[in-house]
C-alpha positions in Angstrom: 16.9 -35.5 -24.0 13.9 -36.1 -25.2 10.7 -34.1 -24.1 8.0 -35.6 -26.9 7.1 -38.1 -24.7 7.4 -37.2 -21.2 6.9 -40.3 -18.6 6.4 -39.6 -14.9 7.3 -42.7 -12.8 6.1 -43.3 -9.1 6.5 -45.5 -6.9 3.3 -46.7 -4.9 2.9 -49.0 -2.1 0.1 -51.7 -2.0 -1.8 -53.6 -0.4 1.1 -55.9 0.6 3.5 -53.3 1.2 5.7 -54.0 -1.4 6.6 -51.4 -3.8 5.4 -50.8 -7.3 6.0 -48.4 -10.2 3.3 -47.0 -12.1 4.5 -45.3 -15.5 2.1 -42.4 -17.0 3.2 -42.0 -20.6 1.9 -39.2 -22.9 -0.4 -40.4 -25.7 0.8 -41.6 -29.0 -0.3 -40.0 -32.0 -1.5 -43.1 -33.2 -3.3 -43.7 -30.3 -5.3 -40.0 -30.4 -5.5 -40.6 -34.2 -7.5 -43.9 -33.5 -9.7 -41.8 -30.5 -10.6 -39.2 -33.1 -11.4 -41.8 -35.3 -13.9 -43.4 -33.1 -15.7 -40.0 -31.7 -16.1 -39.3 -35.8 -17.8 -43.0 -36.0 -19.8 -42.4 -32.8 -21.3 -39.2 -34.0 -21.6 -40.8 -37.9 -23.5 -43.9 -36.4 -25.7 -41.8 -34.1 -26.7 -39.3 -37.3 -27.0 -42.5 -39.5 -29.6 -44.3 -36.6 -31.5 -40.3 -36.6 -32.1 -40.4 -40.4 -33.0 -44.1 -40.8 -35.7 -43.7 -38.1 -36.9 -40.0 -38.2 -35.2 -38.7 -41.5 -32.7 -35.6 -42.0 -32.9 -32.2 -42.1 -30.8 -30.2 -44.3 -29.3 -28.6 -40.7 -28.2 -32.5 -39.8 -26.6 -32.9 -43.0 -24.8 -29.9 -42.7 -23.7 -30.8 -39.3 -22.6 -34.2 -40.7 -20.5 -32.3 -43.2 -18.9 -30.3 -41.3 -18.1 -33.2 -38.9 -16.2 -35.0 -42.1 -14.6 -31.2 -42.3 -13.4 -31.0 -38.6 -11.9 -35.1 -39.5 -10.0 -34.4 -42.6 -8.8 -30.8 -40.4 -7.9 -33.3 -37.7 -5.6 -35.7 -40.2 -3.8 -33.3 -41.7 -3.2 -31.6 -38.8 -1.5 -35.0 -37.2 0.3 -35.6 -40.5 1.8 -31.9 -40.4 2.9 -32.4 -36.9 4.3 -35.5 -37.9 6.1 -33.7 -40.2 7.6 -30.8 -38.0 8.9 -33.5 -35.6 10.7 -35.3 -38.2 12.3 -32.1 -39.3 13.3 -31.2 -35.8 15.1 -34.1 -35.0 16.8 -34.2 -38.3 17.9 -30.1 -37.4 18.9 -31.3 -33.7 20.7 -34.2 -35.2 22.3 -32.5 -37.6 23.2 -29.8 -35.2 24.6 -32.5 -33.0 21.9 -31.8 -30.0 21.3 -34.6 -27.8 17.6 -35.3 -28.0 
């Protein structure tokens, strides 16, 4: 069985009392790869709209850098993850483990 992606179905009644299911799936790592990546362009855009209209302190620059820091932490982190999983399942398969 596999647990990486764990999916709760219900089953809801609406408005017209028929039934429906609504599937909650855990994120994909693409998918929180692509939400980091926006919250790093949503802090690089609001430093880059500070120093074009006020200028920079050395503080904000080091904030900035340690923002690209925390992003390239963030990737490799996903990457080693990545990594693990594929290992897993290649022990489990090998080991003849359902997963």
């Amino acid at each position: 069985m596999n647990n990486k992606n764990p999916v709760d179905s219900r089953v809801f009644t609406n408005k017209n009392n028929s039934e429906s299911i609504m599937t909650i799936k855990a994120p994909s790592a693409i998918t929180i790869f692509v939400t980091t990546l926006e919250q790093f362009f949503s802090k690089i855009e609001t430093f880059l709209d500070n120093h074009y209209e006020y200028g920079s302190e050395s503080e904000d620059v080091q904030k900035m850098l340690k923002e690209i820091d925390g992003l390239r932490f963030e990737i490799d982190r996903e990457r080693l993850e990545k990594e693990f999983d594929l290992v897993q399942e290649r022990r489990d398969y090998l080991s003849g483990k359902d997963f």
